[in-house]
Each structure stands twice: as structure tokens, then as C-alpha cells.
C-alpha positions in Angstrom: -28.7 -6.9 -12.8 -26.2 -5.5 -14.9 -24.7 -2.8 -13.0 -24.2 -6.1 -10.5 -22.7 -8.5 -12.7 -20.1 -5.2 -13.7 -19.3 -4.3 -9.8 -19.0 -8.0 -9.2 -16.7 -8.4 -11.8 -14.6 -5.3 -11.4 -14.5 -6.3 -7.4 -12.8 -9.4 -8.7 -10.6 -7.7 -11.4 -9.2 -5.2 -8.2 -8.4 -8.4 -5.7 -6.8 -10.6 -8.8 -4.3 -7.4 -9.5 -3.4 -7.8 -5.7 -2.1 -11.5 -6.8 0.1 -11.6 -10.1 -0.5 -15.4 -10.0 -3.9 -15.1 -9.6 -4.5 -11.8 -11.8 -7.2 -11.7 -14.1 -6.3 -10.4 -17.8 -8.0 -7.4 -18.6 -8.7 -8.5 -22.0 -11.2 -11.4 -19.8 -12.7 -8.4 -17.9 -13.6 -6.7 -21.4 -14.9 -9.8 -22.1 -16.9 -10.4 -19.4 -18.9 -6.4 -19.4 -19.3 -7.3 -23.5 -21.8 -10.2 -21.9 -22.9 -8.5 -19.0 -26.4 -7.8 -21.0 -26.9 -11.0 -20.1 -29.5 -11.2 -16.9 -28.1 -12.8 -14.3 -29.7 -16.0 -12.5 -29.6 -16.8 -8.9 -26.9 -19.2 -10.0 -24.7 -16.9 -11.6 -24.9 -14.5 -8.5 -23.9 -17.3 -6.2 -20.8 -18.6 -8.6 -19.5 -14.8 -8.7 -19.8 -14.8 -5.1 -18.0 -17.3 -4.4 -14.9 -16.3 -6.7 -15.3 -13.4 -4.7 -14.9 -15.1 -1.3 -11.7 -17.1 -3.2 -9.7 -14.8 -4.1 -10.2 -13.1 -0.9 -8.8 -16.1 1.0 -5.7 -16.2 -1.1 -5.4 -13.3 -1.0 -5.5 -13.3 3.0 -3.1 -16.4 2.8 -0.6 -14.2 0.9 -0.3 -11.8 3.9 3.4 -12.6 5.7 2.5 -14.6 8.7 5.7 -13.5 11.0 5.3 -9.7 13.0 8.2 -8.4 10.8 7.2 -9.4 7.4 3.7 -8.4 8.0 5.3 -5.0 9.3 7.3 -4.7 6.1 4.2 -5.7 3.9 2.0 -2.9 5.3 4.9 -0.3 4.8 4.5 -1.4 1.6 1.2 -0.1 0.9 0.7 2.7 3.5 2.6 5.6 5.3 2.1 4.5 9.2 4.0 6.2 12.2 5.9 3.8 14.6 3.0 3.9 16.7 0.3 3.6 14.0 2.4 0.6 12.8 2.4 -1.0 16.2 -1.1 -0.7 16.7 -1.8 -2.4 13.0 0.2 -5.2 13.9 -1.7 -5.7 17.4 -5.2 -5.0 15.5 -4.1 -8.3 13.4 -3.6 -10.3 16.4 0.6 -9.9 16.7 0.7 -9.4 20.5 1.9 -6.0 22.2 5.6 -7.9 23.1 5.6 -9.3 18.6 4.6 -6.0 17.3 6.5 -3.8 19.4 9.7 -6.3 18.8 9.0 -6.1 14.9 8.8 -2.5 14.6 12.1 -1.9 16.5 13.6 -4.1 14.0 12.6 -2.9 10.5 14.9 -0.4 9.6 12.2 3.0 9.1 12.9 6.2 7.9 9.7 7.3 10.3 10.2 11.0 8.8 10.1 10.2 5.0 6.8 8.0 6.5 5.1 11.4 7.9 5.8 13.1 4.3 4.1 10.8 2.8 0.8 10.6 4.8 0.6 14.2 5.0 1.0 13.8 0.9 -2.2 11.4 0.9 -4.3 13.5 3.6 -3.9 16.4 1.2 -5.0 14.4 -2.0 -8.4 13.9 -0.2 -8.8 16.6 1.9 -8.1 20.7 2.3 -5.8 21.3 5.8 -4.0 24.6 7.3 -0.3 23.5 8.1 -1.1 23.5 11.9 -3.9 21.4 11.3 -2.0 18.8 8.8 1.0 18.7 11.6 -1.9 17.9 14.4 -3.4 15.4 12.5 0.1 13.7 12.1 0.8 13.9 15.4 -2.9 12.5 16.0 -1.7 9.6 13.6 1.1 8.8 16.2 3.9 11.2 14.8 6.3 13.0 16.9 6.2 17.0 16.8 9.6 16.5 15.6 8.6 14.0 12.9 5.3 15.7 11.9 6.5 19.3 11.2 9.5 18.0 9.3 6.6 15.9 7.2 4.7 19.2 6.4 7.3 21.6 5.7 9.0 18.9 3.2 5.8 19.1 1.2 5.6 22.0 -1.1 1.9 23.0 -0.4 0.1 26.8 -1.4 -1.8 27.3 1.9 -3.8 30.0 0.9 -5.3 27.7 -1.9 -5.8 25.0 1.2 -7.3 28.0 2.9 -9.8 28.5 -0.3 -10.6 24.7 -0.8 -11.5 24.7 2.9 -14.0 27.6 2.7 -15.4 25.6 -0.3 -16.0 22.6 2.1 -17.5 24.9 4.9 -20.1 26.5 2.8 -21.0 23.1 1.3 -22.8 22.4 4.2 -24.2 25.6 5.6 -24.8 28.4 3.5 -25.4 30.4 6.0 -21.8 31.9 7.1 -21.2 35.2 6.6 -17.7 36.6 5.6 -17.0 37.3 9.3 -18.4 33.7 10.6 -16.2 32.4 7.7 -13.1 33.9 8.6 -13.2 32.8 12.1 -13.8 29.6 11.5 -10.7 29.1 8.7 -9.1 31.1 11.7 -9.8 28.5 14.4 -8.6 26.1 11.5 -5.6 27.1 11.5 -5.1 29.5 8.6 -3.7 32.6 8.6 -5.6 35.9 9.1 -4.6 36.6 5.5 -5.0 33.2 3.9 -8.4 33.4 5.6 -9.6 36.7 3.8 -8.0 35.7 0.7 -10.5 32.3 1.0 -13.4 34.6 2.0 -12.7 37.0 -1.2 -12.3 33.7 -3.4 -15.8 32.5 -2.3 -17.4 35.4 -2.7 -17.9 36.7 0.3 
């Protein structure tokens, strides 16, 4: 009941930062985990929940109602490509004519937006450049727009090609150096990034 009462209140400590206005202090959320020995009733569950469903609300009625200022909000918080952007609007119920209208109208630098989701893919996960430039242009990039992302980042690719072999033997153990070169190969990395990797592993 603890480790609930905690998550709970963290959950609302993460959507209160979202809201200045509506922020909780952290010196409350201290607090609050200093009591969270306590065991929680069915009450207490129910209350928490429902300052959970609040602050989501408000939160929700924060968002900018209009196509633009919703497009200009979720620049804001994320790297999108015209395209990706378009489709966000439309999957929050802007129709094709209102999204399509606001994203024309925003003024975009759609290249500085490919740097920086290339930047955030490669915070979570280990790419080749071909693959990183694919899975911009997957994300609704132009060519154009997508190698000029990549090549803006400085990036060690034969590190991405080691991280990678990490990942693959993760999950089967079973490669051999051969298997494991041909698969960083058909990844995209280099025949020389790929037995750097396969060294690095062990293999």
C-alpha cells in the first residue's frame, strides 16, 4: 500500500509541474512520502484518485483549443515532421482541411525539427546512420530533411554499431561472429564498424 500511495502521489507531483498554477510544492510531496507508512483505506485510494482524474482535466482544458495553437503547443514539447504534425492535429479531432491549414501557417524550421528527433531516438536507442535517416523519413521527413537531421548530429557510429551488437545478443545468444556481422550489416553499419562491434562483444 505504500509503494501505491508513493506512485499515486508522484503521478500527481508530474501532472501539477505540467500547470504552474496548479503545481504542487515539492516540500508537500516530501511531506506526503514522510506519511506514506500510513496504510491506506479504501477512502484514501478513492480521494487520490480523484485528484488524479482533476488535475488531468485541467490539465486537458489547458491544451489551446484553435488548430494553430494546438500545433504550436505540441512543437513545444516534441520534434514532429510536417507530416507527423498534421497527423497529431487530425488524431485530436482538428479535421484534415484545420490541421493541414495550421501547419502551413506556423512558421517551422522542419530541418532543425529532424535534428532534434534523431537527438531523442538516439538517447533511447543504438541506430546505424542509414537506419536513423530511414526512421526519419519513416516519421514523415523528407530525404532532404532527414540526412541533413543526421549528419548535424555529431554521433560515433562505430560505438552505435557496438551498443547495437549489445542489444542483439541480449536476446539470442546464440549468434556467432559471422551471424553477428551480417546482421549489424543488414543494419546498416559498416563492414568495419560491424567487426569493430563483433571484437567489442567478444566475438
Amino acid at each position: 500500500m505504500k509503494k501505491l500511495l508513493v506512485v499515486l502521489i508522484s503521478f500527481l507531483f508530474l501532472l501539477g509541474a505540467c500547470n504552474d498554477s496548479e503545481a504542487t510544492s515539492e516540500n508537500e510531496l516530501q511531506e506526503e512520502e514522510a506519511n506514506s507508512d500510513e496504510v491506506l483505506t479504501e477512502e484514501d485510494t478513492l480521494e487520490i484518485e480523484e485528484k488524479i482524474e482533476e488535475k488531468i482535466e485541467k490539465s486537458n482544458e489547458a491544451l489551446p483549443t484553435d488548430a494553430i495553437g494546438r500545433a504550436e503547443y505540441r512543437l513545444d514539447n516534441q520534434a514532429f515532421s510536417k507530416i507527423g504534425l498534421k497527423e497529431q492535429l487530425e488524431s485530436e479531432e482538428f479535421s484534415t482541411e484545420e490541421a493541414t491549414d495550421a501547419v502551413n501557417q506556423i512558421s517551422v524550421d522542419w530541418k532543425e525539427q529532424a535534428i532534434l528527433m534523431a537527438e531523442g531516438y538516439l538517447v533511447d536507442s543504438s541506430f546505424s546512420k542509414i537506419e536513423l535517416i530511414g526512421q526519419l523519413e519513416y516519421e514523415g521527413f523528407s530525404n532532404e530533411e532527414a540526412t541533413y537531421g543526421v549528419n548535424e548530429l555529431s554521433v560515433d557510429w562505430q560505438e552505435q554499431a557496438v551498443l547495437d551488437a549489445e542489444v542483439i545478443l541480449k536476446y539470442n545468444e546464440n549468434y556467432t561472429r559471422s551471424s553477428l556481422i551480417n546482421q549489424l550489416d543488414f543494419n546498416g553499419f559498416s563492414e568495419e564498424h560491424a567487426n569493430y562491434a563483433a571484437d567489442e562483444v567478444g566475438l
